[in-house]
Each structure stands twice: as C-alpha cells, then as structure tokens.
N, CA, C and O atoms as CSV, one atom per row, in Angstrom:
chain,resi,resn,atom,element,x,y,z
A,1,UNK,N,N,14.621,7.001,-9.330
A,1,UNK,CA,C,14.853,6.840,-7.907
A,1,UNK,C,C,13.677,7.318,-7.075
A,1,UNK,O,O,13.596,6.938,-5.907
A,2,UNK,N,N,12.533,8.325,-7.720
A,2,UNK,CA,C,11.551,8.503,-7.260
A,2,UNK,C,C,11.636,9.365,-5.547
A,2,UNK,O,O,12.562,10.176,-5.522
A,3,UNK,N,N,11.121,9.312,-4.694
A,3,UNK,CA,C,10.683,10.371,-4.172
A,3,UNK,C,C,12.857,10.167,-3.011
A,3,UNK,O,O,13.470,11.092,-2.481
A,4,UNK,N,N,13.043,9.513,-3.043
A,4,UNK,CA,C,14.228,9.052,-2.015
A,4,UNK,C,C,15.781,9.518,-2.916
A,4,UNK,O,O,16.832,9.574,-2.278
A,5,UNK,N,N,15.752,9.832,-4.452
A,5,UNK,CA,C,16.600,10.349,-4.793
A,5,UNK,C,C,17.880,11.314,-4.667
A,5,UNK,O,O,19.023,11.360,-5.122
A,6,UNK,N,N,17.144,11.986,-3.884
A,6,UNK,CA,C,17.612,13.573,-2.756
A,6,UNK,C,C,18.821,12.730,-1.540
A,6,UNK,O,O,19.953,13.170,-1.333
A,7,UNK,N,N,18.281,11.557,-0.908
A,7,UNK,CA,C,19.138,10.700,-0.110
A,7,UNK,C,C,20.098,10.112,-0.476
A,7,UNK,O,O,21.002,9.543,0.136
A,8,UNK,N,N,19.845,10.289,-1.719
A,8,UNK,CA,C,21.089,8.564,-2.083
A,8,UNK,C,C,22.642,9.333,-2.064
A,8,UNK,O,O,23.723,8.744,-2.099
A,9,UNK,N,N,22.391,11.030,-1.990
A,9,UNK,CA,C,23.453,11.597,-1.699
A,9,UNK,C,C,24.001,12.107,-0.521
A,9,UNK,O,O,24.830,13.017,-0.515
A,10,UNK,N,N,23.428,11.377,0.792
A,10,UNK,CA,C,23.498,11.710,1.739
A,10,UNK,C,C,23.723,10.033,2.800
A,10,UNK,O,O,22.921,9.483,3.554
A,11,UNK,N,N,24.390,9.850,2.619
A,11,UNK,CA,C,24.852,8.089,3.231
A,11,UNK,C,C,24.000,7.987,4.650
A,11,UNK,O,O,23.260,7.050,4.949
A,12,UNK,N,N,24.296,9.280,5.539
A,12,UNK,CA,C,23.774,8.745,6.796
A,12,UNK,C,C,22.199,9.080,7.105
A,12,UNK,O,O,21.608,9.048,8.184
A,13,UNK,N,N,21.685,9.434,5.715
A,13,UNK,CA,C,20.132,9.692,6.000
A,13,UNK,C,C,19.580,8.156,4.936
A,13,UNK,O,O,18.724,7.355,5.311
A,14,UNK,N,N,20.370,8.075,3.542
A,14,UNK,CA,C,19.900,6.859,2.833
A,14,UNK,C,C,19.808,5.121,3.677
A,14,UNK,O,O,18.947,4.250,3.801
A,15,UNK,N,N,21.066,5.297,4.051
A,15,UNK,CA,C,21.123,3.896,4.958
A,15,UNK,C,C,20.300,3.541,5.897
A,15,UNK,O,O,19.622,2.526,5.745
A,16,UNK,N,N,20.209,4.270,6.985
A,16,UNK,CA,C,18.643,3.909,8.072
A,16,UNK,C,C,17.431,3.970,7.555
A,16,UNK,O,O,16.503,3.315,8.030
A,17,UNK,N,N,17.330,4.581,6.757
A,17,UNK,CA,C,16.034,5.193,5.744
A,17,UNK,C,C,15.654,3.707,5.303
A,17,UNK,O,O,14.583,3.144,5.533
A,18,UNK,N,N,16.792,3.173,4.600
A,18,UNK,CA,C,16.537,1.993,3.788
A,18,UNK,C,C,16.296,0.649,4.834
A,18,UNK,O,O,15.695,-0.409,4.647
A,19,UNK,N,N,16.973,1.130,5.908
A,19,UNK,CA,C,16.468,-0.316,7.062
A,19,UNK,C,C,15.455,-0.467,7.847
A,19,UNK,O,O,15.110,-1.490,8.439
A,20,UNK,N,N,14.756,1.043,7.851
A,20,UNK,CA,C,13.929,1.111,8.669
A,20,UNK,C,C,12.481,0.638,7.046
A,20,UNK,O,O,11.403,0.064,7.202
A,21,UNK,N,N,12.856,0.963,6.213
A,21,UNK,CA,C,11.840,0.505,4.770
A,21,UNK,C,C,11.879,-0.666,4.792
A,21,UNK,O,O,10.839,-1.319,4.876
A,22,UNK,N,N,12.909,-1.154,4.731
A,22,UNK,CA,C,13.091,-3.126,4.762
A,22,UNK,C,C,12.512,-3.904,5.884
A,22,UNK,O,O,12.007,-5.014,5.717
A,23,UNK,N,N,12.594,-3.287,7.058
A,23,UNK,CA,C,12.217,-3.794,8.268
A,23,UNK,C,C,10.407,-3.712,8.197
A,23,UNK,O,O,9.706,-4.719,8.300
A,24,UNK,N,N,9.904,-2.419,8.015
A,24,UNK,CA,C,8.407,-2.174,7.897
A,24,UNK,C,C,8.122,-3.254,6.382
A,24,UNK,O,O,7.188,-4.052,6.459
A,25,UNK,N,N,8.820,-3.219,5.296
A,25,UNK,CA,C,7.898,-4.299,4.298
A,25,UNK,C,C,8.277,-5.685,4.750
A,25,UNK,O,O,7.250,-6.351,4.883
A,26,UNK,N,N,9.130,-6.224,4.975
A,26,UNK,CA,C,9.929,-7.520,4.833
A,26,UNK,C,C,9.404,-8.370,5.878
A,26,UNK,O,O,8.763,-9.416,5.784
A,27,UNK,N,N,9.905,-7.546,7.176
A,27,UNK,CA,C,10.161,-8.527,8.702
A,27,UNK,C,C,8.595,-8.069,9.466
A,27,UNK,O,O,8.513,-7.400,10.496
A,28,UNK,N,N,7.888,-8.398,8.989
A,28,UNK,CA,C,6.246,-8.464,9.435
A,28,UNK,C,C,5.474,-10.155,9.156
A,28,UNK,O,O,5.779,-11.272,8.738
A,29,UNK,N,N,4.642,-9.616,9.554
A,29,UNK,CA,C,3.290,-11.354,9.384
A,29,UNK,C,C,2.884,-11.158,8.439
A,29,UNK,O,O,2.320,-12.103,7.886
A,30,UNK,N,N,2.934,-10.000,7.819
A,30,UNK,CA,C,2.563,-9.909,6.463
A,30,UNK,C,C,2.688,-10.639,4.846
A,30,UNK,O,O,3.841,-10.696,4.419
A,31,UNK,N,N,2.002,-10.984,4.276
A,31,UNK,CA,C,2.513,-12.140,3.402
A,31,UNK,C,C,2.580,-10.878,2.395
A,31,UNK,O,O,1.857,-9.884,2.468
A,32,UNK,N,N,3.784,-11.161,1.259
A,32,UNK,CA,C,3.804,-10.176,0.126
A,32,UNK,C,C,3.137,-9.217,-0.534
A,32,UNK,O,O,3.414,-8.040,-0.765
A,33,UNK,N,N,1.567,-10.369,-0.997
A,33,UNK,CA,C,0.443,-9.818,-0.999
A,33,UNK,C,C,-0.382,-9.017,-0.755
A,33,UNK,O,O,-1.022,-8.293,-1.517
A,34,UNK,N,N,-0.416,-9.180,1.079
A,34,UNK,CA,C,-0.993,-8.747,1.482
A,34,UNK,C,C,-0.271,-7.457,2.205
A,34,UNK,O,O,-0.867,-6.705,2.976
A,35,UNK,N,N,1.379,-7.300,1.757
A,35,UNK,CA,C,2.021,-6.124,2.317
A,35,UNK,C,C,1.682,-5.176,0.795
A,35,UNK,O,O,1.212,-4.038,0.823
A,36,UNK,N,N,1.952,-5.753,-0.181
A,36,UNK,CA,C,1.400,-4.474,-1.375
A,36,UNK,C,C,0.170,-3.889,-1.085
A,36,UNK,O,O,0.070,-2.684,-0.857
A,37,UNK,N,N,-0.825,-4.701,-1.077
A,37,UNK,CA,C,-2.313,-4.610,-0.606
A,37,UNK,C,C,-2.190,-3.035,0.128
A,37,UNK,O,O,-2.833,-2.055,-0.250
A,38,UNK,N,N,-1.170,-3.053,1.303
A,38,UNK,CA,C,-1.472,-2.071,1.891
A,38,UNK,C,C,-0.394,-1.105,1.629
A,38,UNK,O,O,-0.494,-0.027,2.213
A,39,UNK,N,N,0.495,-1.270,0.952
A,39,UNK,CA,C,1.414,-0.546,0.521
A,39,UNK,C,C,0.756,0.783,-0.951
A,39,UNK,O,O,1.132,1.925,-1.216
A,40,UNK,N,N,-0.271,-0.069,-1.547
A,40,UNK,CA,C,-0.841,0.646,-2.692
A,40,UNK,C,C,-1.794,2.284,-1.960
A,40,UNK,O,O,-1.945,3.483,-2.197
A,41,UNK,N,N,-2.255,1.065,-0.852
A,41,UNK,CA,C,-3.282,1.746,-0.670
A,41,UNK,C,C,-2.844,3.199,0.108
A,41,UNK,O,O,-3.309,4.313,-0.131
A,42,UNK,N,N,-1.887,2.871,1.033
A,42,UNK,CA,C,-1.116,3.978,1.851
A,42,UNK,C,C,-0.784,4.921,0.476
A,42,UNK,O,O,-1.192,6.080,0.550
A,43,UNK,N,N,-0.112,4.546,-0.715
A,43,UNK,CA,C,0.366,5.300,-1.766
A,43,UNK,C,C,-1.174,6.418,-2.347
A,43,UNK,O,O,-1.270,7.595,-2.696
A,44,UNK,N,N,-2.016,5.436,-2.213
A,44,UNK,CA,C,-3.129,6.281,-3.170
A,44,UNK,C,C,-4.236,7.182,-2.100
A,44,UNK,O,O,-5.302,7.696,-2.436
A,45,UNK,N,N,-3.577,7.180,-0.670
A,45,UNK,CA,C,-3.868,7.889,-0.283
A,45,UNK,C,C,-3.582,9.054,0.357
A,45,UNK,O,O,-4.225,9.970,0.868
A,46,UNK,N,N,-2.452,8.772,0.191
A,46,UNK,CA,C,-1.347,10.097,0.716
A,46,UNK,C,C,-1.133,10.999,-1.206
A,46,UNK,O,O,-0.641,12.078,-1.537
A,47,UNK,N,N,-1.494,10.377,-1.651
A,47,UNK,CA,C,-1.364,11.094,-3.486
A,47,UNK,C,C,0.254,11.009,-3.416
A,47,UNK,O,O,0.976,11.935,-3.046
A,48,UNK,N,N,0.804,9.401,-3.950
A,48,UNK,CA,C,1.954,9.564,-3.941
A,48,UNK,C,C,2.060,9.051,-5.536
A,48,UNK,O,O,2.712,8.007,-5.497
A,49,UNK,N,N,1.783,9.276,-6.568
A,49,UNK,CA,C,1.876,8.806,-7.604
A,49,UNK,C,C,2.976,7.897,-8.270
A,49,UNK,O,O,2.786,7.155,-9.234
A,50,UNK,N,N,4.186,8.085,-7.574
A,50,UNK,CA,C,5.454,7.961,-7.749
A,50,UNK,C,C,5.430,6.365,-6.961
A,50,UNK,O,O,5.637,5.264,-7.471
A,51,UNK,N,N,5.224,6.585,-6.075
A,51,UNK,CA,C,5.171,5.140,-5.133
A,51,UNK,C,C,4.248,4.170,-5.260
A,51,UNK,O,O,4.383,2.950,-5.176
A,52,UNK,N,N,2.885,5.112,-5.559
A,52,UNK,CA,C,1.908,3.977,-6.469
A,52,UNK,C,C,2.410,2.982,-7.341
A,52,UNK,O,O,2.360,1.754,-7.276
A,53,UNK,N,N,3.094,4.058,-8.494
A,53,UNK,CA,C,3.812,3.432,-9.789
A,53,UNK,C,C,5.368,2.160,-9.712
A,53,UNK,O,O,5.796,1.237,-10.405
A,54,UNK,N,N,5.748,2.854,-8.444
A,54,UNK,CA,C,7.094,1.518,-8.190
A,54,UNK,C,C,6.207,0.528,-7.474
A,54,UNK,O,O,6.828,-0.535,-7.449
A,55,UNK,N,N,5.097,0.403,-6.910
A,55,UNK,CA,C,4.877,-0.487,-5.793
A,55,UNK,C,C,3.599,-1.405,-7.391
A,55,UNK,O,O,3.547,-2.634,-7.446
A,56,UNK,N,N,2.906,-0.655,-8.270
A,56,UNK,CA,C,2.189,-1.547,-8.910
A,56,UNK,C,C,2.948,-2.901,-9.848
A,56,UNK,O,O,2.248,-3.848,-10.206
A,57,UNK,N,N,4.284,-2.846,-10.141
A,57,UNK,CA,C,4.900,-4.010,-10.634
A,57,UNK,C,C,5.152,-4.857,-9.468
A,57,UNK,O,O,4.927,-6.032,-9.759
A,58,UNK,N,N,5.572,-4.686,-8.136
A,58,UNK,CA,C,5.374,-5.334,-6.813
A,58,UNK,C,C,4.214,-5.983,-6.711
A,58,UNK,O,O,4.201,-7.205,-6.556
A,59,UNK,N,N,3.185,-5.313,-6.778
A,59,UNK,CA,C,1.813,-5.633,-6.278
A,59,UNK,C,C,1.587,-6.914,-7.416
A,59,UNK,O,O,1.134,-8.013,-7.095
A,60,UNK,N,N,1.956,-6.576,-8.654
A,60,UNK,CA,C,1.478,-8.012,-9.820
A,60,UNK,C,C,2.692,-9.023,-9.526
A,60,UNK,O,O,2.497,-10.203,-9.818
A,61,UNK,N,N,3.694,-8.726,-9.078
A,61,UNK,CA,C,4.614,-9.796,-8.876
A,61,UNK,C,C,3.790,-11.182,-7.755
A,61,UNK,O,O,3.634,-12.403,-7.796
A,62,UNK,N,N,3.432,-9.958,-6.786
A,62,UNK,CA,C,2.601,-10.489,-5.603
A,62,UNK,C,C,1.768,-10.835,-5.843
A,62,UNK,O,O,1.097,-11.275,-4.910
A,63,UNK,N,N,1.153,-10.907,-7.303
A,63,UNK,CA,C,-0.573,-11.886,-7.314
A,63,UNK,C,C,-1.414,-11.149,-7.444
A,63,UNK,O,O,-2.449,-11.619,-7.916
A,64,UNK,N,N,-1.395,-9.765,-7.124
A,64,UNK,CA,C,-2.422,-8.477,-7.170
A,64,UNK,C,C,-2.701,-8.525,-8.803
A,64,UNK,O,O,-1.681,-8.643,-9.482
A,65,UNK,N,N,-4.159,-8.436,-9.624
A,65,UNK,CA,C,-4.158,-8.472,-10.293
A,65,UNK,C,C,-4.523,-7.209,-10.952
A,65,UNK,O,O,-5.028,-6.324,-10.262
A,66,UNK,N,N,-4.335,-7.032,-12.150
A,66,UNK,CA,C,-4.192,-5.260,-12.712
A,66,UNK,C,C,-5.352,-4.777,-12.124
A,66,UNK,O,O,-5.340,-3.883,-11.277
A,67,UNK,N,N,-6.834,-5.592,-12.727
A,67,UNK,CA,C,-8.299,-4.864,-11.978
A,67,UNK,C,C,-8.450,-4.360,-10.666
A,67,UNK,O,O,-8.789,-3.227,-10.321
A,68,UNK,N,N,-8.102,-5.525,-9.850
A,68,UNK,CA,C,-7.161,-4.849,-8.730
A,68,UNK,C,C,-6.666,-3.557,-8.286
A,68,UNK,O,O,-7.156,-2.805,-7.442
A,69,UNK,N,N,-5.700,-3.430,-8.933
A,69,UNK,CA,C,-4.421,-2.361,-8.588
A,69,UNK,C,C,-5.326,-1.326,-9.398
A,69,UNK,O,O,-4.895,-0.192,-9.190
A,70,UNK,N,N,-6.398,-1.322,-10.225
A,70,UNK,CA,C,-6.879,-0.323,-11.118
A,70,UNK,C,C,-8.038,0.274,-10.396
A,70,UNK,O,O,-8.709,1.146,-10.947
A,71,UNK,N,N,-8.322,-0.163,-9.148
A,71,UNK,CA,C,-9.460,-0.264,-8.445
A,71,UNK,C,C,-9.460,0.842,-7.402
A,71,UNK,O,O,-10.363,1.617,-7.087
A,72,UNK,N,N,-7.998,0.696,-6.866
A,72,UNK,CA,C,-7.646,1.747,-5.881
A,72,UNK,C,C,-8.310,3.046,-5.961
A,72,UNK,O,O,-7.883,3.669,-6.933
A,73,UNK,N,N,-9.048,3.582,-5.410
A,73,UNK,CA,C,-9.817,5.120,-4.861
A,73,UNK,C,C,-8.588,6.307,-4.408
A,73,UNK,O,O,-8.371,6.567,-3.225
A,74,UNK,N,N,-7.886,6.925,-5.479
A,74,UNK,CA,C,-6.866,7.782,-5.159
A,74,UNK,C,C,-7.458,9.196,-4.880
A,74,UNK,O,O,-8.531,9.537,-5.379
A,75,UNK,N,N,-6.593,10.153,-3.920
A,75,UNK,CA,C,-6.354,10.995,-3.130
A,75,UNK,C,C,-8.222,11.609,-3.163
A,75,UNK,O,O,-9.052,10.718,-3.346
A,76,UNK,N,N,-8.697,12.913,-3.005
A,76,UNK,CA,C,-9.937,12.822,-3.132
A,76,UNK,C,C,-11.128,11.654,-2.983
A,76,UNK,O,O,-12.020,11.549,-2.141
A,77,UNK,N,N,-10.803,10.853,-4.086
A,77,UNK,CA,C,-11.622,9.551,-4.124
A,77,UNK,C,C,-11.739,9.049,-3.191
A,77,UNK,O,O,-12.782,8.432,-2.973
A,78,UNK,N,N,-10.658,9.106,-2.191
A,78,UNK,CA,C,-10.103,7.608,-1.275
A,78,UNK,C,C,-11.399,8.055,-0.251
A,78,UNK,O,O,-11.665,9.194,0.132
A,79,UNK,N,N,-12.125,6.769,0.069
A,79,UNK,CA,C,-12.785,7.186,1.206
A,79,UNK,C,C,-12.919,5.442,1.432
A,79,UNK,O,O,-12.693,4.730,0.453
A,80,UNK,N,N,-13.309,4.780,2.812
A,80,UNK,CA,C,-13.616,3.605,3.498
A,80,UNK,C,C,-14.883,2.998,2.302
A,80,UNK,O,O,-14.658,1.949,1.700
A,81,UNK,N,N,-16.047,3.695,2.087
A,81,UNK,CA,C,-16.779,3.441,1.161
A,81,UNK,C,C,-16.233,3.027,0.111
A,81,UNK,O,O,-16.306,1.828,-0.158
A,82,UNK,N,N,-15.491,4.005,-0.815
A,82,UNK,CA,C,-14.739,3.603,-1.876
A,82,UNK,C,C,-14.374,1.982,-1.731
A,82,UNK,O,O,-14.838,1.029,-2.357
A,83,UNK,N,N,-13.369,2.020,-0.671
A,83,UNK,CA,C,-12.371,0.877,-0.915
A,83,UNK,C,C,-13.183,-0.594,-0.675
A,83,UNK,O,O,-12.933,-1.685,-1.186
A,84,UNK,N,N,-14.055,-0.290,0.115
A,84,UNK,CA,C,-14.842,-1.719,0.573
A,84,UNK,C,C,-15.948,-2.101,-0.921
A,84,UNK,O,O,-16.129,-3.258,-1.301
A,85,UNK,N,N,-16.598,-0.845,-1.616
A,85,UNK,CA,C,-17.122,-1.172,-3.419
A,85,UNK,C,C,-16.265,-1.368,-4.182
A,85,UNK,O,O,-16.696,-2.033,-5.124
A,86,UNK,N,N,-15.217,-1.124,-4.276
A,86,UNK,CA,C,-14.210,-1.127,-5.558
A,86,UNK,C,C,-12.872,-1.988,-5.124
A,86,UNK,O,O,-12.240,-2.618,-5.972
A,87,UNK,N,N,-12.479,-1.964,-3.681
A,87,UNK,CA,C,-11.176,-3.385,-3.594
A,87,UNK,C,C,-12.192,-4.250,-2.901
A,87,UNK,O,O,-12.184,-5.265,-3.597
A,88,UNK,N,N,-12.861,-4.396,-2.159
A,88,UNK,CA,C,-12.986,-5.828,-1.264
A,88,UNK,C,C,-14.280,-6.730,-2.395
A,88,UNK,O,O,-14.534,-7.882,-2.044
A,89,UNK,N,N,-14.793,-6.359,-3.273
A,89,UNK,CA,C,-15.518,-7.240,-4.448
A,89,UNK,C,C,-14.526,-8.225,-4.488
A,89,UNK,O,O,-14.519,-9.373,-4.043
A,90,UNK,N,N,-13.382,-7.335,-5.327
A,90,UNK,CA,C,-12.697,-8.029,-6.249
A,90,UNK,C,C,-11.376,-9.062,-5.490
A,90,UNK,O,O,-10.465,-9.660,-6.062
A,91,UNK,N,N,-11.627,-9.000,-4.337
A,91,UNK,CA,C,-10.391,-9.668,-3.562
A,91,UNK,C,C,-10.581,-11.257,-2.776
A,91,UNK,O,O,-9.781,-12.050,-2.279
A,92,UNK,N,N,-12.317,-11.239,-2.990
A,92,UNK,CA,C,-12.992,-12.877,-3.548
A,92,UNK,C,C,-13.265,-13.045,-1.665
A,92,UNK,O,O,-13.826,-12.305,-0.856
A,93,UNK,N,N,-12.664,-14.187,-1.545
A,93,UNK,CA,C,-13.099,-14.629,0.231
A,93,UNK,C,C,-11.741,-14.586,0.775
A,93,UNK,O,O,-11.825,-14.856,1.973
A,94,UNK,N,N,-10.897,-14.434,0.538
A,94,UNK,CA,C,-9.677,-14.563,1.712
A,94,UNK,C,C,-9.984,-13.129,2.930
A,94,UNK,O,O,-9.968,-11.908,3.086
A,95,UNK,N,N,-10.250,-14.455,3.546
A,95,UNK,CA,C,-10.693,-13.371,4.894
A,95,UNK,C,C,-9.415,-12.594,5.675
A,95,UNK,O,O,-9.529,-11.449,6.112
A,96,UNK,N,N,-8.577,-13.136,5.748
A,96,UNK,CA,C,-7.357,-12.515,6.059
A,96,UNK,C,C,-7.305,-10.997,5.059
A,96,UNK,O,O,-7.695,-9.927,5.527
A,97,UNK,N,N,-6.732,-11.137,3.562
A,97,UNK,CA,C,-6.805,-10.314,3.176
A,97,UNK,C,C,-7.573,-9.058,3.402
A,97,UNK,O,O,-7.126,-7.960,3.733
A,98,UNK,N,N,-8.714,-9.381,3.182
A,98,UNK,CA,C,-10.237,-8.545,3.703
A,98,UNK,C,C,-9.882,-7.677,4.712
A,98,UNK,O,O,-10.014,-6.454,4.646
A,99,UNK,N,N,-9.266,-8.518,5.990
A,99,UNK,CA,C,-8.993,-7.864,7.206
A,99,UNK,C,C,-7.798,-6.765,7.084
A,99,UNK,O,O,-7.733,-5.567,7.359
A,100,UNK,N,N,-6.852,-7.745,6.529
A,100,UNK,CA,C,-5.764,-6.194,6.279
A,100,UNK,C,C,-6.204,-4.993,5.588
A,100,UNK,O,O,-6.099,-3.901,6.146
A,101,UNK,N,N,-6.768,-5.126,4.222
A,101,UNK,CA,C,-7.362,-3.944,3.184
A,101,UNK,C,C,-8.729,-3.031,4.228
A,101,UNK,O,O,-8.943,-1.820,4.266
A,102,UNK,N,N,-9.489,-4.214,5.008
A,102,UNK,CA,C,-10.531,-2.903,5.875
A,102,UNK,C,C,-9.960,-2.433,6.791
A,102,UNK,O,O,-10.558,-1.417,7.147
A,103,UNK,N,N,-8.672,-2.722,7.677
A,103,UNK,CA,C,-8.038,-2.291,8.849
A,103,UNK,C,C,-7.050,-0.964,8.253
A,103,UNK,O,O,-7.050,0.234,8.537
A,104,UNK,N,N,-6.356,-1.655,7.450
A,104,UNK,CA,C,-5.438,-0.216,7.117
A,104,UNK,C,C,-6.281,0.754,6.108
A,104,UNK,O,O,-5.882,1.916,6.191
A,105,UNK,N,N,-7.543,0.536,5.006
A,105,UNK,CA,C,-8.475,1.583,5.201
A,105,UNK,C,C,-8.714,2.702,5.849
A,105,UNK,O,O,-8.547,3.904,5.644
A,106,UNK,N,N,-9.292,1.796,6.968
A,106,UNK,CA,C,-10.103,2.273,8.236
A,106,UNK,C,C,-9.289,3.594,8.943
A,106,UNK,O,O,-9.533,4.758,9.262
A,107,UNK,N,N,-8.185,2.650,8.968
A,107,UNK,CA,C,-6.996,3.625,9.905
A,107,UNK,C,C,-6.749,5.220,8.617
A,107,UNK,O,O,-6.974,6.385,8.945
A,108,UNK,N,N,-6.333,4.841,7.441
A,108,UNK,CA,C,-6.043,5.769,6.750
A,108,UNK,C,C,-7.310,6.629,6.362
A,108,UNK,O,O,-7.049,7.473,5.506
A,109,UNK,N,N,-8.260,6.616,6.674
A,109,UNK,CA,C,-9.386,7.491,6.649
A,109,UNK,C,C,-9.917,7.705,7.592
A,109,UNK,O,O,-10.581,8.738,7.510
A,110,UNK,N,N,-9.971,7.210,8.541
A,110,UNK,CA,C,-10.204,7.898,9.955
A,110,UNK,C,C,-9.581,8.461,10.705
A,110,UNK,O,O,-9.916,9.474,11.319
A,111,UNK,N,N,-8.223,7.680,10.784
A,111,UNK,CA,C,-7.054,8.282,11.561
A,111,UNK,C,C,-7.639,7.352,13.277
A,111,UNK,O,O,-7.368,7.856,14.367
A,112,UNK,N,N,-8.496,5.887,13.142
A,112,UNK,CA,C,-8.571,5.559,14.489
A,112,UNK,C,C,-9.158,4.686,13.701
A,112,UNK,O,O,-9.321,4.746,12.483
A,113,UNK,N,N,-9.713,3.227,15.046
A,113,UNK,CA,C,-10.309,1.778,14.369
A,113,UNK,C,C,-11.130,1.792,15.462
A,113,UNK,O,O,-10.954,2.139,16.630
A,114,UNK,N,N,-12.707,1.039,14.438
A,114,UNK,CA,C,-13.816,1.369,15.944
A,114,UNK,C,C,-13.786,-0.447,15.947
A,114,UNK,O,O,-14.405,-1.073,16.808
C-alpha cells in the first residue's frame, strides 16, 4: 500500500486523498506519458523510493522505456543539469514532452521558472 497505508484506516482522510490524486493524474492535458514523465520525476526528487517503484510499471505501461525510467537523477543527484544529460537525450524530438520534463524540472529544482 506504500506510503498511504496509514489512511486506508481512516475513511475520511483516504477518500478525498484519493480524489484529490485522481483529479491531479487523470483530469489534466496531460497525456499518460507525459503525466508519469512527471510523476517519476517529482518521486526521484522528493527521495520517494516507494512511489518511484509503484509509478515505474505506470511509466512502461505509458511507453516510458526502462533506459528511460533508469535515467532519472535521484535525491542528491537530481539537479536541472542532470535531467536535461540523462532524460531529455533519450526522449528523441517530441517537443511537447521536452517541455513538460524541462518545466516540472525547472520548478522542482528551483522552486520558480525563468
């Protein structure tokens, strides 16, 4: 059950918990893809090991390929540098993509977007 386990015994903290999770992955412009994309990356930078690990069978469902998902710059590592040598190589020309992986980067290591 991973980090949300503690809730599942508590109805009126599990239930909003879980709509307000469904609402942030699901009901966005975000295409699958490109919601793991940033779902990994939020994981490997907050050092969530646990969420890394449920979200990397997501991420290959979604097309993310292992080199990929193996690429991620976790906790320490993680820096804007990192992610633009080691994810944006391997993520080819989809410029869209590009844009989500350098924007939520950006944000998660700076804490602002210039």
């Amino acid at each position: 059950s991973g980090p949300f386990g503690p809730w599942l015994a508590v109805p009126s903290i599990a239930d909003p918990a879980q709509t307000l999770g469904k609402a942030c992955r699901y009901d966005t412009s975000l295409t699958p893809r490109e919601s793991e994309l940033v779902i990994l990356l939020t994981a490997a930078y907050y050092r969530s090991p646990t969420e890394f690990e449920i979200h990397r069978n997501e991420a290959l469902k979604a097309g993310l390929s292992e080199d990929i998902i193996n690429a991620f710059p976790r906790g320490d590592d993680f820096s804007l540098s990192n992610v633009k040598t080691r994810i944006v190589p391997l993520l080819g020309e989809n410029e869209r993509e590009l844009a989500v992986v350098l924007f939520a980067a950006e944000v998660l290591a700076t804490k602002q977007v210039c």
